[in-house]
Structures are given as C-alpha cells and as structure tokens.
RODO-2510 file (C-alpha; in nm, 4 decimals, decimal comma):
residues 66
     n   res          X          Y          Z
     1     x    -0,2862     0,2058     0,2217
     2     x    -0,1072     0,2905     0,5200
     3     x     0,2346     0,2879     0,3258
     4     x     0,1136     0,6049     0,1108
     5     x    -0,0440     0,7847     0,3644
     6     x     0,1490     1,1287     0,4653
     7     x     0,0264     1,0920     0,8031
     8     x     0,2780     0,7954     0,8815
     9     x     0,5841     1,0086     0,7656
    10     x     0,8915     0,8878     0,8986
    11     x     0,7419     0,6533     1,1492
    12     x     0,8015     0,2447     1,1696
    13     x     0,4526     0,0687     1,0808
    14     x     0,4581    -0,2757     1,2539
    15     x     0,1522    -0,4953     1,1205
    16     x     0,0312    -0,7663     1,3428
    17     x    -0,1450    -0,9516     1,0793
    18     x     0,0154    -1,2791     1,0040
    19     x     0,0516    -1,2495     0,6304
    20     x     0,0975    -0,8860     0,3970
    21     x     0,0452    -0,8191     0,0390
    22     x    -0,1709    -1,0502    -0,0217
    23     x    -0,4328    -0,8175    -0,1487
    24     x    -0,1697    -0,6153    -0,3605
    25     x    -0,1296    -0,2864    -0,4509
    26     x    -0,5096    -0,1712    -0,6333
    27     x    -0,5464    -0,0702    -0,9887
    28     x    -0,4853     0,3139    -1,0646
    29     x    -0,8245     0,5231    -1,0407
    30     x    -0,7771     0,8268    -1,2223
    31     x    -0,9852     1,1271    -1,1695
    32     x    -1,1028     1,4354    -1,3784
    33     x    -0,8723     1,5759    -1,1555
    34     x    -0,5786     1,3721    -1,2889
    35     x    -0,5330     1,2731    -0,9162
    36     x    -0,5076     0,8583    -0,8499
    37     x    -0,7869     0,8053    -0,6024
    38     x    -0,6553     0,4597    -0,5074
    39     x    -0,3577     0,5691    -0,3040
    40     x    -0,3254     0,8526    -0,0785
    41     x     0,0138     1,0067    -0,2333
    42     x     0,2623     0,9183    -0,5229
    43     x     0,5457     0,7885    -0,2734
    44     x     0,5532     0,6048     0,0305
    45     x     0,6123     0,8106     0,3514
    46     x     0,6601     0,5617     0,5945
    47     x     1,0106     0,5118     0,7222
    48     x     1,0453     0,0897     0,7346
    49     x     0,7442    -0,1664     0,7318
    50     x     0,7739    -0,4255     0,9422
    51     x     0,5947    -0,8115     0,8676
    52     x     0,6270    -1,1496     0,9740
    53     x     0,5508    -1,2805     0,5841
    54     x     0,5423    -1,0778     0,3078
    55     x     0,3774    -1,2805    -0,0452
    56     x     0,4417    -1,1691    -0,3881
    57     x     0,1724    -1,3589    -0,4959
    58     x    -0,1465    -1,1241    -0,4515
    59     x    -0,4430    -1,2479    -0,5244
    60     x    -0,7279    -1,0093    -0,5102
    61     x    -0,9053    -0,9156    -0,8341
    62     x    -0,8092    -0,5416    -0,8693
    63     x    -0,4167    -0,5448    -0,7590
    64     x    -0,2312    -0,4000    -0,9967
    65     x     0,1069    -0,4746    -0,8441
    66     x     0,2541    -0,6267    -0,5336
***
C-alpha cells in the first residue's frame, strides 16, 4: 500500500493504472505484536494521490474498506 508507506512522505504518487481502489483497503491482520501487518503504518504519509478513476465499489474478497 503505497499510501501507508513512510517512504513516500510528503511526495505526490501519480498511478498510471487506469482504474484505483478497486481492490480496497485489506482486512486488519493483527499480530502477537499488536502491530497490523496489512498496512505499513497507521496514517497515510503521502502528500496527494493522483488517479484518472477512483471506484468505491471494491471488489476483492478481503477489503475491508475503500
């Protein structure tokens, strides 16, 4: 998930892919831990996202969210 990964802080991510989201945002994986393994941090870091479509409709079997 690049949107949660500190190593795009601050910086515009511009996807060329036609069509975003519509995979979702995946089910929370807890560890013993108590760390989420499904994301990379609890915010996004990115500054702006930038799509040609974005869907609110995600479809794949373990989103959680959009």
């Amino acid at each position: 998930m690049y949107v949660t990964d500190p190593s795009y802080a601050g910086q515009l991510i511009v996807f060329t892919t036609p069509l975003i989201n519509n995979y979702g945002f995946p089910k929370d994986i807890i560890n013993n831990y108590d760390i989420n393994e499904a994301i990379e941090s609890d915010k996004p870091s990115c500054k702006a996202i930038i799509v040609q479509e974005f869907t609110e409709n995600s479809s794949h079997y373990n989103a959680q969210k959009s």
